[in-house]
C-alpha positions in Angstrom: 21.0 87.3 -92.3 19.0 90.0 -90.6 19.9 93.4 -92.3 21.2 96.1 -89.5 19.1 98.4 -88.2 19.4 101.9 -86.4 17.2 103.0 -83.3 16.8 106.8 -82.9 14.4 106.1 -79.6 14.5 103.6 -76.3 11.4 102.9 -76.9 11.4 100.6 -80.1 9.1 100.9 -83.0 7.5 97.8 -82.4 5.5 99.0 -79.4 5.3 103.0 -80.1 1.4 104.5 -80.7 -0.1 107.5 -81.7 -3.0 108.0 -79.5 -4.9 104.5 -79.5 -3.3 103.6 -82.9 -0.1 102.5 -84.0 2.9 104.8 -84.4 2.0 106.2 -88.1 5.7 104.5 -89.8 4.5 101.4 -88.9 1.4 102.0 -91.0 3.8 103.4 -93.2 5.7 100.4 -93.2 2.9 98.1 -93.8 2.0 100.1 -97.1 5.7 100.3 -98.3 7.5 97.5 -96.5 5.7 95.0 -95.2 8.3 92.9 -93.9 11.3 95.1 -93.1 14.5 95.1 -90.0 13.4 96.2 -86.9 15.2 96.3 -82.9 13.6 93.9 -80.6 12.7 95.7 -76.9 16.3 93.6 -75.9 18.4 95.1 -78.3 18.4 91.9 -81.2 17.2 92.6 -84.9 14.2 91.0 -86.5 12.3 91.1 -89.8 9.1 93.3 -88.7 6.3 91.2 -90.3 3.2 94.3 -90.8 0.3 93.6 -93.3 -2.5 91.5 -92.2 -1.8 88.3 -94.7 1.5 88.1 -93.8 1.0 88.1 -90.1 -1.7 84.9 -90.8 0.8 83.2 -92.9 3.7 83.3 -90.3 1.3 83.0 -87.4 -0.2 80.2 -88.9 2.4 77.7 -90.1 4.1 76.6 -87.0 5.8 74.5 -89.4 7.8 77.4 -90.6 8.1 79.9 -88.5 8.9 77.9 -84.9 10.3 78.8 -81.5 13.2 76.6 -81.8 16.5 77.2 -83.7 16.4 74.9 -86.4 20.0 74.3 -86.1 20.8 74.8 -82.5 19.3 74.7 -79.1 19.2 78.2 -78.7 17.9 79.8 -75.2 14.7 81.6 -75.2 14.1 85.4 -76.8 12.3 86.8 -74.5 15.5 87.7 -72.5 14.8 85.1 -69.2 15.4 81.5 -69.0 15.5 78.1 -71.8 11.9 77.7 -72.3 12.2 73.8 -72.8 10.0 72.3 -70.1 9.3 75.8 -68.7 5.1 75.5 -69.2 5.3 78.7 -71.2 3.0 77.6 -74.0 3.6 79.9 -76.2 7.1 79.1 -76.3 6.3 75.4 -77.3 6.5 73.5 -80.2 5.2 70.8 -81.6 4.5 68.1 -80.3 5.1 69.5 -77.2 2.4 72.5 -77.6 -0.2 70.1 -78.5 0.4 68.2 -75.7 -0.1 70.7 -73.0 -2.6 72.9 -74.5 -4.3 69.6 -74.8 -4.6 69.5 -71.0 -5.7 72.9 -70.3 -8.0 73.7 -73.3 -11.1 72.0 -71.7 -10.9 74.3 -68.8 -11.1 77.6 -71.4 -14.0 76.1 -73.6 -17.1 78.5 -74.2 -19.8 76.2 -72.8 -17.6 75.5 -69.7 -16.4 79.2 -69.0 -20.0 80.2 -69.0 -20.7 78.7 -65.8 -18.6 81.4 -64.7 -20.5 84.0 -66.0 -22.8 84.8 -62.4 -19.7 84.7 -60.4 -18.4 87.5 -63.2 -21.8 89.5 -63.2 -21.3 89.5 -59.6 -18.2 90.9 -59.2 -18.9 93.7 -61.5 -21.9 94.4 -59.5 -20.1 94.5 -56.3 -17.3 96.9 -57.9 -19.5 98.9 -59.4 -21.6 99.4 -56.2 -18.5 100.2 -54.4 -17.9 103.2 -56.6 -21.1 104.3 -56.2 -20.5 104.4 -52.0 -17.1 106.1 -52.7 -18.7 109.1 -55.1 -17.0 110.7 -57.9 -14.2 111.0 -58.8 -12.5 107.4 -59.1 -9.7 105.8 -60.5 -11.1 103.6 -63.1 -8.2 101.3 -63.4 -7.9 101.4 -59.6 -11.8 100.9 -59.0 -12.9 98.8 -62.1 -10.8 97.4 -64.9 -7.9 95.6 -62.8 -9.8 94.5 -59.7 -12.1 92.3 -62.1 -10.2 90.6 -63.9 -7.8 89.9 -60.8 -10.5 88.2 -58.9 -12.1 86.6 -61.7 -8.5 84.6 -62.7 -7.4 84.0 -58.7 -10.2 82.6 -57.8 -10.2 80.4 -61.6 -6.7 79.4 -61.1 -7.2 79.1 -56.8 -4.7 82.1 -56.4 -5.1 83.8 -52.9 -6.5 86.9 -53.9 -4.9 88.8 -51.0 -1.5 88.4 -53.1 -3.2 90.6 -55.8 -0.7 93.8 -54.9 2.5 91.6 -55.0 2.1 89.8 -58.4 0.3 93.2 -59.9 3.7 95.2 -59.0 5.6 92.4 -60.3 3.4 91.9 -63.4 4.0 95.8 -64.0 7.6 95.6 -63.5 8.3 92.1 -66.0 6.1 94.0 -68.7 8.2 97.4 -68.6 10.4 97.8 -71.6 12.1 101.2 -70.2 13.5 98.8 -67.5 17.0 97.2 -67.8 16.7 93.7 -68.8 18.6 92.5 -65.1 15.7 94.0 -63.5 13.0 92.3 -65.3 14.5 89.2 -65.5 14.6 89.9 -61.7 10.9 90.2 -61.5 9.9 87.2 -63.8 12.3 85.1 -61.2 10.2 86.6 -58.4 7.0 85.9 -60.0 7.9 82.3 -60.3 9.6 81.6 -57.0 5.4 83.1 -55.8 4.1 80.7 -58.1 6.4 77.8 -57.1 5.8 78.2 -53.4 1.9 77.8 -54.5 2.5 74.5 -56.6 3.8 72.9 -54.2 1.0 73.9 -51.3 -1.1 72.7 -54.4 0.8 69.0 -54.4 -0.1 68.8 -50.9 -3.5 69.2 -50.9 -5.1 70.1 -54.6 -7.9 72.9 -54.3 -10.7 73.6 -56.7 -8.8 75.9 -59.0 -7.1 75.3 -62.3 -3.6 74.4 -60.6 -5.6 72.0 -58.4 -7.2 69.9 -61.4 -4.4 70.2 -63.1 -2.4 68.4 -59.8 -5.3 66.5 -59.7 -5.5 65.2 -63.5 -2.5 65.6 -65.1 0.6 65.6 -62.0 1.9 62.6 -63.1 2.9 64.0 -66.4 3.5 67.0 -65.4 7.0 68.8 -63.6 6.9 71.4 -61.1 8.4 73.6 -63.5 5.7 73.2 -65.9 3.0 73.3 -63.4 5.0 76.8 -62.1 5.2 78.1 -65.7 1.8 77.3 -67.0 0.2 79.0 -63.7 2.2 82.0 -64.1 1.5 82.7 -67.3 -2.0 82.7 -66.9 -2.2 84.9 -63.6 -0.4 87.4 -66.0 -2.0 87.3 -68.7 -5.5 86.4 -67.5 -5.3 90.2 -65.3 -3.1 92.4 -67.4 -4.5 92.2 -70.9 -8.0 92.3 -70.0 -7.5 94.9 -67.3 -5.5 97.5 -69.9 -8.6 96.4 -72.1 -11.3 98.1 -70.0 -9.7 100.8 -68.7 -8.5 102.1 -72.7 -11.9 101.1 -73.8 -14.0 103.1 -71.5 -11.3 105.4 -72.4 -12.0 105.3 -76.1 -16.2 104.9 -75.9 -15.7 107.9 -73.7 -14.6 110.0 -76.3 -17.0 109.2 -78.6 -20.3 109.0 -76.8 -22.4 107.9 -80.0 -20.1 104.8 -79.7 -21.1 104.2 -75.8 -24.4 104.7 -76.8 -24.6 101.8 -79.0 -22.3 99.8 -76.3 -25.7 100.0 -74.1 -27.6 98.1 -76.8 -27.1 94.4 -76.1 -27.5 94.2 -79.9 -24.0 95.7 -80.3 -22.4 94.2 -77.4 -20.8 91.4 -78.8 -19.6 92.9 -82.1 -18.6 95.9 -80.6 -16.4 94.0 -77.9 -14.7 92.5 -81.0 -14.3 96.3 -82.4 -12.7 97.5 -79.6 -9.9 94.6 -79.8 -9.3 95.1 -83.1 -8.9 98.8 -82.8 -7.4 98.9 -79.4 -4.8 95.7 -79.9 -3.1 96.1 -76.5 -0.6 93.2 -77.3 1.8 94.7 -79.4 3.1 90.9 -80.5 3.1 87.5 -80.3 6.7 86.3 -79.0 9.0 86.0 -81.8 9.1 83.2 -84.0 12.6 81.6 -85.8 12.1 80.7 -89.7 13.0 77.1 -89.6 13.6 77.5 -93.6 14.7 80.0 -96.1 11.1 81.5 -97.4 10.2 84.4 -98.7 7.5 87.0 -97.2 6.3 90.0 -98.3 9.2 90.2 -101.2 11.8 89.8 -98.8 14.2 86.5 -98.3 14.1 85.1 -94.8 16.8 82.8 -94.1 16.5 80.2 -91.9 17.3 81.3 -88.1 16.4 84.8 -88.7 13.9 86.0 -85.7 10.0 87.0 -87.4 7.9 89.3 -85.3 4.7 90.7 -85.9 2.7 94.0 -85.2 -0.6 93.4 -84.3 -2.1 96.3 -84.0 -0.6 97.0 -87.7 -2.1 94.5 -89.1 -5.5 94.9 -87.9 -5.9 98.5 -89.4 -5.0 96.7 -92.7 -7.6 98.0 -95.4 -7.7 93.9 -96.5 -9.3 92.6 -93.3 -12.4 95.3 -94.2 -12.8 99.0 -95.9 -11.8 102.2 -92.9 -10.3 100.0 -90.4 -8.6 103.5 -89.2 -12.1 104.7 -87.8 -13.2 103.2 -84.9 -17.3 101.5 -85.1 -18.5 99.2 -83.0 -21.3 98.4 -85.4 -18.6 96.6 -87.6 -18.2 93.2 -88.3 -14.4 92.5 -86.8 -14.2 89.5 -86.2 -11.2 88.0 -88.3 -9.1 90.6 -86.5 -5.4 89.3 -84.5 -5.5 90.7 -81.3 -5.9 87.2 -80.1 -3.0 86.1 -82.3 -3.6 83.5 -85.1 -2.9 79.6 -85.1 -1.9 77.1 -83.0 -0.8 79.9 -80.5 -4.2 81.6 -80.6 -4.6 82.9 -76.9 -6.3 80.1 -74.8 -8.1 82.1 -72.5 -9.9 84.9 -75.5 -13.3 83.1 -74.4 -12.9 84.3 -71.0 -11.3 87.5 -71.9 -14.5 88.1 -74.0 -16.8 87.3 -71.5 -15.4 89.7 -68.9 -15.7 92.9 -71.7 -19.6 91.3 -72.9 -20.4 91.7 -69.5 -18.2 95.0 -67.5 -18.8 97.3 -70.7 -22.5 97.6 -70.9 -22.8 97.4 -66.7 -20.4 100.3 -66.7 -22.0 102.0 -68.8 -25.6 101.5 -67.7 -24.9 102.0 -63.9 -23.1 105.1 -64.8 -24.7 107.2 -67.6 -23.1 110.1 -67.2 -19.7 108.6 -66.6 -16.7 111.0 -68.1 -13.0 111.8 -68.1 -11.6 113.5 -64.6 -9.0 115.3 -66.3 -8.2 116.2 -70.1 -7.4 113.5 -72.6 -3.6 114.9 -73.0 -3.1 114.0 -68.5 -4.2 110.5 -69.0 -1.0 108.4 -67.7 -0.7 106.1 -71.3 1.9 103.0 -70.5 3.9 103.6 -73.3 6.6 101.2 -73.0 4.7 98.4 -71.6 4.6 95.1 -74.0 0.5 95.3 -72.9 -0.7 99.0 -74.2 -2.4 100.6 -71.6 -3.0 103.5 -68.9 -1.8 103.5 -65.7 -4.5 105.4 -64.4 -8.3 106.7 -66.0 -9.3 109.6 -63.5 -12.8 109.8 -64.3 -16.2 111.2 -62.6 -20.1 111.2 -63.4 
């Protein structure tokens, strides 16, 4: 079993930074300890799974580390409802997994995402010339990196983007690990019951979004649950991970100006889109995985049923994916890095995700030259006890 472990904080280890990096033990740990007891956000203990080749090897072998019990049906660890037949991917298994991702992979293919690339440009264009009406100063989250990525993934999946406040409040709410777990559970339950009322408008008549096709193509096989779960989890994470993205990018290139220099350069766009998620990591973790086997990892014995969760952002300042991945460069060559997670569970919609920063960065930053921070780095609102890293607010001017 698990070792015990104390907590001297509400907010667990697993999600604590220092400024934009991880909170220094955990680099600590990854040195010392590399797989060590740690407090989940919901109060249950976990081997805390650090260095960079040990967060492959449990990341990729499915086999091994699963997301069933491999003795017991066991109800899903992220505090809510049994995930069997819930369309949470991540939570699958397989055959399961395979299955689904199956039917929704074509839809999040390069080739095919790119013929959403004008739509994108557009509405970058368009936010950017509203902040250019309104004059400085602007909230940058407010004006910029959450409207974008909203619209883009409404109008993707054929969610009514005039519901954007309603499932952003409840997107904040499920997401905040300082709130009791009734009250989150509360939110995910509101989320759903949004996203059930739209499946089954969607049954009636199927539109030209995701949840349409997938009505369309695939109804037959699958439930209203599924179909509710599936569409869910993409309208969160397709807006809150790429939104906390931008706004703590901008933040970070605009501390270092040699770095938003380069950003402007279309030679650097693509490689340094790739530096800032490696540096930045804004998902602290993939959901935790159950060893299916005794094993051992990192020196330490993992018995079968003990929960396995990894630190991202840990294990992407690991000196063996490259020399000084503590300093920040967007000339590097990251790509390798885990903020997309690793596997069978790598995130489905990272080519969409990296389209929106290949295109917002360098527009931002081109339309807006002298763009700067409002207020001093120390006011900046961080969310620090959100499972996405973020701000809640970038004041800035220009």
């Amino acid at each position: 079993m698990v070792p015990p472990v104390t907590q001297d904080t509400l907010v667990p280890l697993l999600v604590r930074r220092e400024c934009f990096g991880p909170d220094a033990r955990l680099a600590r740990r990854r040195s010392e300890e590399p797989v060590a007891p740690t407090t989940l956000p919901w109060g249950e203990t976990a081997w805390l799974v650090t260095r960079y080749d040990e967060v492959r090897a449990v990341m990729g072998d499915s086999a091994r580390f699963a997301n069933s019990h491999p003795l017991t049906t066991r109800e899903d660890r992220s505090g809510s409802v049994s995930s069997a037949g819930s369309g949470l991917l991540g939570a699958y298994d397989p055959p399961e997994h395979t299955v689904l991702r199956r039917m929704l992979s074509p839809e999040f293919t390069v080739k095919r995402l790119q013929r959403l690339r004008p739509r994108i440009e557009e509405i970058v264009t368009d936010h950017l010339d509203a902040m250019e009406r309104s004059g400085p100063p602007a909230d940058l989250v407010e004006a910029f990196s959450l409207p974008i990525p909203s619209l883009v993934i409404c109008e993707l999946l054929g969610v009514p983007y005039e519901d954007r406040a309603d499932f952003q409040r409840r997107s904040a709410r499920r997401l905040d690990m300082s709130l009791g777990v009734e009250e989150r559970i509360a939110a995910v339950e509101e989320a759903r019951a949004y996203m059930a009322g739209l499946v089954e408008r969607e049954r009636r008549a199927p539109g030209e979004g995701l949840i349409g096709m997938l009505v369309r193509e695939h109804g037959d096989s699958l439930t209203d649950r599924e179909l509710t779960g599936v569409s869910d989890l993409l309208l969160l994470a397709g807006h809150e991970t790429t939104a906390n993205m931008l706004a703590l990018g901008v933040m970070l290139l605009l501390l270092r100006p040699d770095q938003a220099a380069l950003m402007r350069d279309d030679a650097h766009v693509d490689g340094g889109v790739e530096e800032l998620l490696r540096y930045l990591s804004v998902v602290h973790s993939g959901l935790p995985r159950i060893a299916q086997v005794d094993v051992v990892l990192g020196g330490r014995e993992i018995k079968a049923g003990d929960l396995v969760v990894c630190s991202l952002p840990t294990a992407n300042r690991d000196e063996r994916l490259g020399p000084g991945m503590d300093d920040f460069d967007v000339t590097r060559k990251a790509f390798g890095h885990l903020a997309f997670g690793h596997g069978i569970h790598h995130c489905l919609g990272a080519p969409l995700a990296r389209i929106e920063m290949r295109i917002a960065y360098p527009a931002l930053l081109r339309r807006l030259p002298g763009l700067r921070l409002a207020v001093p780095y120390e006011d900046v609102p961080f969310r620090s006890s959100s499972a996405v890293f973020g701000v809640d607010a970038l004041p800035v001017a220009w």
